[in-house]
LUMMARMI-568238 format. One line per 5 residues: number of its first residue (from 0); their letters; for each residue z, x, y of N, C-alpha, C. Coordinates in Angstrom, 3 decimals. Atoms other than C-alpha are relative to their C-alpha. Example, Ala and Ser with C-alpha at 12.3 -4.5 7.8 and 13.67 -1.06 7.14 Angstrom:
<recs>
0> as> 0.000,0.890,-1.190,7.800,12.300,-4.500,0.000,0.900,1.200  -0.060,-0.820,-1.190,7.140,13.670,-1.060,0.730,-0.770,1.090 .
</recs>
This chain:
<recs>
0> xxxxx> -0.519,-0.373,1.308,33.577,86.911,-46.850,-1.078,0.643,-0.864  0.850,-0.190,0.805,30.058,87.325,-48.456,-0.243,1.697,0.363  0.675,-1.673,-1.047,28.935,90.599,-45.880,1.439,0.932,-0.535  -0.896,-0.540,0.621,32.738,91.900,-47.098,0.057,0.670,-1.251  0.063,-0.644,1.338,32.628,91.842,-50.461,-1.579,0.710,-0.645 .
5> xxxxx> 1.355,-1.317,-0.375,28.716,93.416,-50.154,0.285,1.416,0.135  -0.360,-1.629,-0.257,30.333,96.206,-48.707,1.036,0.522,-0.987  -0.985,-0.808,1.207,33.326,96.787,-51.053,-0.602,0.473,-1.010  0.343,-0.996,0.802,30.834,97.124,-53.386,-0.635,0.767,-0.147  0.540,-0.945,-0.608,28.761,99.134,-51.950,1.040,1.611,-0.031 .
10> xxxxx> -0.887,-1.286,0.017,31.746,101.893,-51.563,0.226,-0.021,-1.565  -0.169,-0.482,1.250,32.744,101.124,-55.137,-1.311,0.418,-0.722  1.674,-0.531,0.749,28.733,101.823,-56.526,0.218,1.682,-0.010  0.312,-1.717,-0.478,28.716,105.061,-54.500,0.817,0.899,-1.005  -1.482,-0.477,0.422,32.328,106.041,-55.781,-0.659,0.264,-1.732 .
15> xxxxx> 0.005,-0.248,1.381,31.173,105.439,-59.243,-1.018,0.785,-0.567  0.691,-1.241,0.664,28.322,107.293,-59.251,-0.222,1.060,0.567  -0.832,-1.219,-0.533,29.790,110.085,-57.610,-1.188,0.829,0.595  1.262,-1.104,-1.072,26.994,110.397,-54.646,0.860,0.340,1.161  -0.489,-1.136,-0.903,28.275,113.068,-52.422,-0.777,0.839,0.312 .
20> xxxxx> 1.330,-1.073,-0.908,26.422,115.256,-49.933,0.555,1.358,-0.383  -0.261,-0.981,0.216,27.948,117.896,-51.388,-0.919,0.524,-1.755  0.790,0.161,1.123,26.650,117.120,-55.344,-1.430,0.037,-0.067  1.453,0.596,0.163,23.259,115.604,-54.171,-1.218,1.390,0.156  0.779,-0.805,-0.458,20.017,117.449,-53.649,-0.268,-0.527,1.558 .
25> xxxxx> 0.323,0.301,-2.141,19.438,117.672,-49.338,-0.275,-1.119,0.117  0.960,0.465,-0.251,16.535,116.095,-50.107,0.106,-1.825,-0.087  0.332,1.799,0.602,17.493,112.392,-51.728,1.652,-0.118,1.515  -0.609,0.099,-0.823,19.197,110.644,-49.250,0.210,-2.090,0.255  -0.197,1.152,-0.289,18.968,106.901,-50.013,-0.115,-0.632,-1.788 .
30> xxxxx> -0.665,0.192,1.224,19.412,104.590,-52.988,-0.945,-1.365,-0.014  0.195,0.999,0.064,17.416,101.491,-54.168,0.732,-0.786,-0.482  -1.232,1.163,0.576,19.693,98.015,-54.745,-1.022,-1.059,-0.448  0.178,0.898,0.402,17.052,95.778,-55.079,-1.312,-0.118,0.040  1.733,0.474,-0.558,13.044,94.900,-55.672,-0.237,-0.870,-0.717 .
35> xxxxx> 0.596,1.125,0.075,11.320,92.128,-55.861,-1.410,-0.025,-0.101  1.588,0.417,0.145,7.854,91.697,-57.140,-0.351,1.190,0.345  0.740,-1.520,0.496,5.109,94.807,-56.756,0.964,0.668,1.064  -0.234,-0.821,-1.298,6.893,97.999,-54.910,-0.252,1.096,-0.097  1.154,-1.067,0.758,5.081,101.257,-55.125,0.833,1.121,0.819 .
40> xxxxx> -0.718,-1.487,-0.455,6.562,104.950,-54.498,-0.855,1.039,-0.234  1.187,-1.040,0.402,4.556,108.071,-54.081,0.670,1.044,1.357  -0.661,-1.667,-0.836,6.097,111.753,-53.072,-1.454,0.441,0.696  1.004,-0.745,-0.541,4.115,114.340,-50.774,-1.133,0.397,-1.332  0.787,-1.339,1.189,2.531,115.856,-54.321,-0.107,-1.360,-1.013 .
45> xxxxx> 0.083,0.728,1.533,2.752,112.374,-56.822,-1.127,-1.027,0.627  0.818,0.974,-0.187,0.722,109.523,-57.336,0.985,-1.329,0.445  -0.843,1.392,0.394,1.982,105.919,-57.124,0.667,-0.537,-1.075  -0.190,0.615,1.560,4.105,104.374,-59.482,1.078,-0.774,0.693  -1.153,1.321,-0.258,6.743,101.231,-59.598,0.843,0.352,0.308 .
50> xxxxx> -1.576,-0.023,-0.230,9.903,101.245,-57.973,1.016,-1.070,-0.726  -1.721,0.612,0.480,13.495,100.614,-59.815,0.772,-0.141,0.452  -1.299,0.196,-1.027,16.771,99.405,-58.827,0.377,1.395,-1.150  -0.984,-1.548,0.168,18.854,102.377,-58.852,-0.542,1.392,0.227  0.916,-1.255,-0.590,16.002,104.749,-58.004,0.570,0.768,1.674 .
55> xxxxx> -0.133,-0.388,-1.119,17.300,107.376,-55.597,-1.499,0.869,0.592  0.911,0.118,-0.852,14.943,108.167,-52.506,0.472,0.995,0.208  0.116,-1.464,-0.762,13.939,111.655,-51.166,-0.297,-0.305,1.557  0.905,0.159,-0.960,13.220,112.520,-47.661,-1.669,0.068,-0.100  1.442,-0.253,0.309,9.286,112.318,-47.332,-0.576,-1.308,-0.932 .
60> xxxxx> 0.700,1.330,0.402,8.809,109.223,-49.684,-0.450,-0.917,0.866  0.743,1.561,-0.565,6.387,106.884,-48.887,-0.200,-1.347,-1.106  0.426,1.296,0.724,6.580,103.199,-50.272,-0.629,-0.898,0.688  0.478,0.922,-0.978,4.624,100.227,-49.981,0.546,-1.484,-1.105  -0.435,1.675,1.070,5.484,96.154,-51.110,-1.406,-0.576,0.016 .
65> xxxxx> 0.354,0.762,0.329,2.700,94.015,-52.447,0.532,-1.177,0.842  -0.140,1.200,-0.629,2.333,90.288,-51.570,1.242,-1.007,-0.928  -1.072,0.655,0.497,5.703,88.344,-52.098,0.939,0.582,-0.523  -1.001,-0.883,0.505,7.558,91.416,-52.577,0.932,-0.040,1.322  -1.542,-0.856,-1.150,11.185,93.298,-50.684,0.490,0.693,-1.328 .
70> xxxxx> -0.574,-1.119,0.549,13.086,96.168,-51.431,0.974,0.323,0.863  -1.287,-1.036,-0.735,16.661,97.259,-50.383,0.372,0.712,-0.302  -0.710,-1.576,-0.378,17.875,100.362,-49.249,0.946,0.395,0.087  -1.674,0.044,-0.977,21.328,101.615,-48.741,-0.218,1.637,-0.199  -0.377,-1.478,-0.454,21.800,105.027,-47.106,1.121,0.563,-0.581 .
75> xxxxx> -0.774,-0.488,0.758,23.857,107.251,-49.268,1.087,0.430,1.024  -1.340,-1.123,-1.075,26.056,109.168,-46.037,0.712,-1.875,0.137  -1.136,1.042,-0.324,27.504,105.314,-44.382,-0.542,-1.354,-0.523  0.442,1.358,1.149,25.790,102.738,-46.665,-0.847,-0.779,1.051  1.003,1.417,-0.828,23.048,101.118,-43.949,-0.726,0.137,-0.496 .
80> xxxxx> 0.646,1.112,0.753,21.038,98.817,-44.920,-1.348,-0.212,0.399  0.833,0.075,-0.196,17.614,98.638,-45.179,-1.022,-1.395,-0.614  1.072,1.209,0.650,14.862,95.320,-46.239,-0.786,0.294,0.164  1.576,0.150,-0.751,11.359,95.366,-46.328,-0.555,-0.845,-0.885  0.592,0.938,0.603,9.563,92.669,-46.955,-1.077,0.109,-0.528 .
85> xxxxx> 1.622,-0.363,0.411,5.690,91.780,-48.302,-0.912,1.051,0.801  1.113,-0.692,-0.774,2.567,93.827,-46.940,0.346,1.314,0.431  -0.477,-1.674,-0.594,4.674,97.221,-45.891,-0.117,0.851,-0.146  0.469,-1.713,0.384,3.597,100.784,-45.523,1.369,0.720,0.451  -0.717,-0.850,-0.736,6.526,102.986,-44.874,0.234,1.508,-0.551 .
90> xxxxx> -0.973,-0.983,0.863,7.996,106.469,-45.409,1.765,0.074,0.750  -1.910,-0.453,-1.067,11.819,107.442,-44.787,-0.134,1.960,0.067  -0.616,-1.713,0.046,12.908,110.935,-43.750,1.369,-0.230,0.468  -2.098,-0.316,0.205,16.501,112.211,-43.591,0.163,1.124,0.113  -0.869,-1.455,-0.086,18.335,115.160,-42.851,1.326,0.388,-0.234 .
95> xxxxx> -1.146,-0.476,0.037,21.633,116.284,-44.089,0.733,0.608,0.824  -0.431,-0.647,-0.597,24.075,117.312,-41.483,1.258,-0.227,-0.097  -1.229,-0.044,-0.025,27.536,117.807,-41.117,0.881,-1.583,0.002  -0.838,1.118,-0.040,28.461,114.370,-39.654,-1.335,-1.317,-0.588  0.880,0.598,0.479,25.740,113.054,-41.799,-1.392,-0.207,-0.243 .
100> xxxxx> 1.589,0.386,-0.245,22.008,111.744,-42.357,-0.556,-0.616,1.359  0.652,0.776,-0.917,19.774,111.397,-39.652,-0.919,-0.464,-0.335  0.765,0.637,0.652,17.853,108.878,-40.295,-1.613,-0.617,0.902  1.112,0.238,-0.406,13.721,107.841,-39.822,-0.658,-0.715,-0.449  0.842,1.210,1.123,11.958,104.861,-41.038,-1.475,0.130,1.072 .
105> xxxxx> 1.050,-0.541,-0.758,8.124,105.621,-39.925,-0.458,-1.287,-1.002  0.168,1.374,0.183,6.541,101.818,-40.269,-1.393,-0.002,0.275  1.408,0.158,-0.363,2.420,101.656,-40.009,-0.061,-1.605,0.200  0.726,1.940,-0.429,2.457,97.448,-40.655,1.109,-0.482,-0.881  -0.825,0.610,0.961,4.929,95.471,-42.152,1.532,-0.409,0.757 .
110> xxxxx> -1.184,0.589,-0.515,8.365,93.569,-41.472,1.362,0.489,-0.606  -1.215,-1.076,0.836,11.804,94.970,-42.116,1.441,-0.731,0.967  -0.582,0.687,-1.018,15.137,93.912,-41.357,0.976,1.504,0.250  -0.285,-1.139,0.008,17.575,96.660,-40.467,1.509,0.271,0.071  -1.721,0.020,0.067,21.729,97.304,-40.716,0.574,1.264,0.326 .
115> xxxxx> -0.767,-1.251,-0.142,23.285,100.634,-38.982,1.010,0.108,0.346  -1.290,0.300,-0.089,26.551,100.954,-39.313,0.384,1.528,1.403  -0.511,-0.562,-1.500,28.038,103.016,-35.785,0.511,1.182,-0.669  -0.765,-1.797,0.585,29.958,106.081,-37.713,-1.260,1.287,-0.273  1.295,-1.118,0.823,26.176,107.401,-38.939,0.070,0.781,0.761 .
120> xxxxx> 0.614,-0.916,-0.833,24.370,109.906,-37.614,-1.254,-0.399,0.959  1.221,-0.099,-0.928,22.221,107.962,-35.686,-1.448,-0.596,-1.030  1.065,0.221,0.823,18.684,106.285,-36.914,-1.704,-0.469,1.174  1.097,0.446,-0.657,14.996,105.787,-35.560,-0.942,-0.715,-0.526  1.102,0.692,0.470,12.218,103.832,-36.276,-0.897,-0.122,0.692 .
125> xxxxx> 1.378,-0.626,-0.574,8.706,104.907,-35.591,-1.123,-0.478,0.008  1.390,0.553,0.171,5.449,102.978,-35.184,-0.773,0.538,0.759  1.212,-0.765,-0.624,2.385,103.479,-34.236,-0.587,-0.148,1.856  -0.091,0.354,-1.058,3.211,102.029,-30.908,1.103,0.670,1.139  -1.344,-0.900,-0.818,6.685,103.925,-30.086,1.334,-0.162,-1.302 .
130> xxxxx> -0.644,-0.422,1.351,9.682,104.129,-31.384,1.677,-0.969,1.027  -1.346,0.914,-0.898,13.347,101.931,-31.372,1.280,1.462,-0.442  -1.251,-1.280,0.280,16.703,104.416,-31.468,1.000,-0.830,-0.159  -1.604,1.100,0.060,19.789,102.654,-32.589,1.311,0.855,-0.439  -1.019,-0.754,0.289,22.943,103.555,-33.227,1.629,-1.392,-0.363 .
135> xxxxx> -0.777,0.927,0.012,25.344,100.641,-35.022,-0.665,-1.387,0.520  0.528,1.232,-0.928,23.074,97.680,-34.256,-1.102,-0.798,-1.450  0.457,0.768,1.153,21.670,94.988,-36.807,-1.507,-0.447,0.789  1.589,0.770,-0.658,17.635,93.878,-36.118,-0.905,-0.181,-0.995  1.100,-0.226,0.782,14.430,92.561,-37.345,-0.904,0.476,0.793 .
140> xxxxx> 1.744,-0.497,-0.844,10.887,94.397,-36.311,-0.962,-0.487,-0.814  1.305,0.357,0.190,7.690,93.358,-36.910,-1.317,0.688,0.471  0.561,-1.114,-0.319,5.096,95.847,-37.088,-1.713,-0.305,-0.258  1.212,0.228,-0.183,1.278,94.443,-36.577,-0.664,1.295,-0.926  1.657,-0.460,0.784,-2.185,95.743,-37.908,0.160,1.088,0.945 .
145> xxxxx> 0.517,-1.076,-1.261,-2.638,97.511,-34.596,1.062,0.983,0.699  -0.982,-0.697,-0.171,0.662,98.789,-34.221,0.578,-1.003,0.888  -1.003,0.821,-0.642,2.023,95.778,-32.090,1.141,-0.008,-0.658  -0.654,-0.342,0.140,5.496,96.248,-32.517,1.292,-1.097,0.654  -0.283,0.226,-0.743,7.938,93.535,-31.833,1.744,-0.032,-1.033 .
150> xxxxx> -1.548,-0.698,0.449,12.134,93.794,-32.237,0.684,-1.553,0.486  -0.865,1.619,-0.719,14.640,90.541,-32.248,1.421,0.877,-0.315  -1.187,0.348,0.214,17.964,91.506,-31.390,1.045,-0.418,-0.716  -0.928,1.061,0.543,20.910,90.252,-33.818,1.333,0.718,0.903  -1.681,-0.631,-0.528,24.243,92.982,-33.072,-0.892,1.484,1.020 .
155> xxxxx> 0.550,-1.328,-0.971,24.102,95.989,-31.062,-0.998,0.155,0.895  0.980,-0.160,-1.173,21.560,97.461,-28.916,-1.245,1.123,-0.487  1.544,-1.051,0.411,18.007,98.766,-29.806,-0.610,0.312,1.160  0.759,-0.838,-0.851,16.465,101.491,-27.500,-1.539,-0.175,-0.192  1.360,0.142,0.291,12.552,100.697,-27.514,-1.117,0.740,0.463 .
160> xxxxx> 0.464,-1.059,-1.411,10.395,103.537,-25.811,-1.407,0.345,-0.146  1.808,-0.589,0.145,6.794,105.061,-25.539,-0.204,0.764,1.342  -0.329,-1.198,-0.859,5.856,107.390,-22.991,-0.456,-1.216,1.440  0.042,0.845,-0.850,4.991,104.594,-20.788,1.646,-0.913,0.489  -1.753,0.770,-0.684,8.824,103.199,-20.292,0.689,-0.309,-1.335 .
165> xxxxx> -0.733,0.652,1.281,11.568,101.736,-22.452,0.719,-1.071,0.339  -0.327,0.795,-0.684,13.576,99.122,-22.461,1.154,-0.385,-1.049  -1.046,0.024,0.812,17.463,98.166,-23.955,-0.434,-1.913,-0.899  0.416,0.915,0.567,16.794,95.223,-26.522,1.361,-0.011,-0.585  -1.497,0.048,0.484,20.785,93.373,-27.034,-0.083,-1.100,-0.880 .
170> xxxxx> -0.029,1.175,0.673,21.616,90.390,-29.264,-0.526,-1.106,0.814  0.707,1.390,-0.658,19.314,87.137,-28.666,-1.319,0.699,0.874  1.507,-0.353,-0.923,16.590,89.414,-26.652,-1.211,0.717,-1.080  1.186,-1.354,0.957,12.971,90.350,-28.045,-0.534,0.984,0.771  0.105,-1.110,-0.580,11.694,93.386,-27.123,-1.726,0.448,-0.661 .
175> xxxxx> 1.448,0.016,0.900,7.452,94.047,-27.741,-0.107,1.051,0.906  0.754,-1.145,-0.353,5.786,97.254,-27.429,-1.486,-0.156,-0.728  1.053,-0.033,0.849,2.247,97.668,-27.783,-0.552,1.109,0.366  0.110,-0.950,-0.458,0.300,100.886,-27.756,-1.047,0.670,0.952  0.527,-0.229,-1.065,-0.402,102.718,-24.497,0.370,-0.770,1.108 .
180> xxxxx> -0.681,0.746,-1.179,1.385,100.118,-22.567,1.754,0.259,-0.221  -1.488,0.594,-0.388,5.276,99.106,-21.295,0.302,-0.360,-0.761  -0.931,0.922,0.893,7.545,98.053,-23.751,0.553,-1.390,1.099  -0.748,0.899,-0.808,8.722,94.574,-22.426,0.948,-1.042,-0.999  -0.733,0.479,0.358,11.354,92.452,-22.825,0.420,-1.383,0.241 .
185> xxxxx> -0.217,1.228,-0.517,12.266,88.634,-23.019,1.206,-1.015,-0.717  -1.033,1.150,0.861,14.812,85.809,-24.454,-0.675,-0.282,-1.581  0.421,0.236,1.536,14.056,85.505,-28.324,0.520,-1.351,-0.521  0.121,1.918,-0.095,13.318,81.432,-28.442,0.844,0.364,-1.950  -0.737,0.118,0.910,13.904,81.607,-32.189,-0.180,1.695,-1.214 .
190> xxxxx> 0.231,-0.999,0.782,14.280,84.285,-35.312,0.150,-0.627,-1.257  0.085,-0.215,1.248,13.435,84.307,-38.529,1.107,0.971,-1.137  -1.567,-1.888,0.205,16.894,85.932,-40.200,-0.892,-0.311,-1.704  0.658,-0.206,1.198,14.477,86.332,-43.629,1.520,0.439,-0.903  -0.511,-0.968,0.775,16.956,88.813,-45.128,1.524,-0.793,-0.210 .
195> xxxxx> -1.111,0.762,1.126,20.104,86.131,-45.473,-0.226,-0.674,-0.808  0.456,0.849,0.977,18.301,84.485,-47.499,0.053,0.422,-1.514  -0.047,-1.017,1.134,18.000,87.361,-49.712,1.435,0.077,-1.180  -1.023,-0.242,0.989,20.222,87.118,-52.853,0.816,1.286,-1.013  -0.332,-1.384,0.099,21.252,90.766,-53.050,1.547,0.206,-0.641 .
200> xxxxx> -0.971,-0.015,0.572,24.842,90.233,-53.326,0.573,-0.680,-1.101  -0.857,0.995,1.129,25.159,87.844,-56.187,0.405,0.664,-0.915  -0.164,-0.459,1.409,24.367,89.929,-58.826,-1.238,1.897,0.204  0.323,-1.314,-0.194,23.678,93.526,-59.040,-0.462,0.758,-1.311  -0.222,-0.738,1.404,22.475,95.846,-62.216,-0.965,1.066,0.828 .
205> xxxxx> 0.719,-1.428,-0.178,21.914,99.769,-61.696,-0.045,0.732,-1.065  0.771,-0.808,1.015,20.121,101.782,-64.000,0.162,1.899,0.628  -0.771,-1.285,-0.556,21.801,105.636,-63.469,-0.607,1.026,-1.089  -0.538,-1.235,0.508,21.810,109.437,-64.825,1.756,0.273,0.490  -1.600,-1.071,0.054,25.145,110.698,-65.513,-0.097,1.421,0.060 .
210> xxxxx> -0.067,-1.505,0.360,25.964,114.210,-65.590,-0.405,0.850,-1.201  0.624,-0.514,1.267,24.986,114.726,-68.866,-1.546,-0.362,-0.115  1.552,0.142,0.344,20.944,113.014,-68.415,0.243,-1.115,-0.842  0.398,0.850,0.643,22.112,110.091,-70.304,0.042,-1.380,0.621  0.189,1.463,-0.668,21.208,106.556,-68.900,1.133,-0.835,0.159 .
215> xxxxx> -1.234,0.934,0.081,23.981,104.383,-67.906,0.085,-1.261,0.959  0.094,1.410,-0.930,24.230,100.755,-66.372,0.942,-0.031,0.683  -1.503,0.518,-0.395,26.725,99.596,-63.932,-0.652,-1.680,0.421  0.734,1.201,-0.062,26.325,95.812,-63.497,1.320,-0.918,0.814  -0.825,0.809,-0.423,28.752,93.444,-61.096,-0.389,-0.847,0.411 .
220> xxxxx> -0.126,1.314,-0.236,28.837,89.704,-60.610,1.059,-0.695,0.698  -1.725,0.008,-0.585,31.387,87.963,-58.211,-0.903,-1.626,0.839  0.091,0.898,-0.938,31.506,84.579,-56.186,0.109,0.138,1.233  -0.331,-0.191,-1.704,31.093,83.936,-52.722,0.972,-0.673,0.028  -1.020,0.665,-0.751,34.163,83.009,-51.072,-0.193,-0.767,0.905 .
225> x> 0.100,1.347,-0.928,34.751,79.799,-49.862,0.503,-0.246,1.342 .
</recs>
């Protein structure tokens, strides 16, 4: 009931603030819902500065979280879902295409959880070790100092690869790549699901431009169903 009404409002957000790949610029392609403690943003050409809820995301941004921070994402084309927790370097890229954004989360160190809904266009995620390909498949990664790289299974099926081999990573299996070797694969004893913990859906407030440049809130509150 909770993951439900998440998503309804997720379509009603979009709806209301009338993001369409037709309106948008190419370039923005994702949407902040939520941060927590320090989270830092910096274009090809800017400096650093704080991230907001409601801040939309270009391709090419790079953010990072502070200690005891997260930040969620939701993809403007089919609304997946992005977390990242404390310590994280990332950038996103994106591409506008017909049957949507293709999507790239490029990860140097840091933990993330991840939500792709099957209609997208498809999404990758890139370390410094290799790279996972998904398509409709829920996971967490964990992305070392050195680029150790390891993937737990929840839904779907994560592709894990490097030029040394790959290997299919399904619900309940982990999957570790490290770099210059075999991705391998084993039973995932236990997981850490960090990101239900996360209180994202209780309560929501977005901070917007309208069409006219003038600031506008949208703010919804709702119970979980029993």
């Amino acid at each position: 009931m909770k993951k439900m009404i998440c998503f309804m409002f997720l379509i009603r957000l979009f709806s209301f603030l009338g993001v369409s790949a037709a309106a948008q610029d190419n370039r923005e392609i994702a949407l902040v819902i939520k941060v927590v403690g320090s989270v830092e943003i910096k274009s090809v050409e800017d400096k650093w500065r704080p991230v907001k809820v409601g801040q939309r995301l270009n391709s090419g941004d790079f953010l990072r979280t502070g200690e005891e921070a997260l930040v969620a994402i939701v993809f403007t084309d089919d609304k997946s879902m992005i977390k990242i927790r404390s310590s994280s370097q990332f950038q996103l890229e994106g591409e506008r295409r017909k049957e949507g954004i293709t999507k790239r989360l490029l990860i140097t160190v840091g933990q993330v959880w991840i939500k792709i809904f099957p209609r997208g266009s498809g999404f990758r995620m890139v370390t410094p070790s290799g790279v996972a390909a998904v398509r409709g498949t829920e996971f967490y990664a964990y992305v070392a100092d050195l680029g150790r790289t390891t993937i737990f299974g929840i839904e779907g099926e994560v592709e894990l690869y490097n030029y040394q081999g790959k290997v299919s990573v399904t619900e309940g299996k982990m999957g570790e790549i490290k770099r210059d070797e075999a991705p391998t694969i084993s039973d995932a004893v236990t997981v850490n699901r960090w990101a239900e913990d996360d209180d994202t859906s209780q309560s929501l407030e977005i901070e917007f431009m309208d069409d006219q440049g003038k600031l506008k809130t949208f703010k919804l509150r709702y119970e979980e169903g029993k």
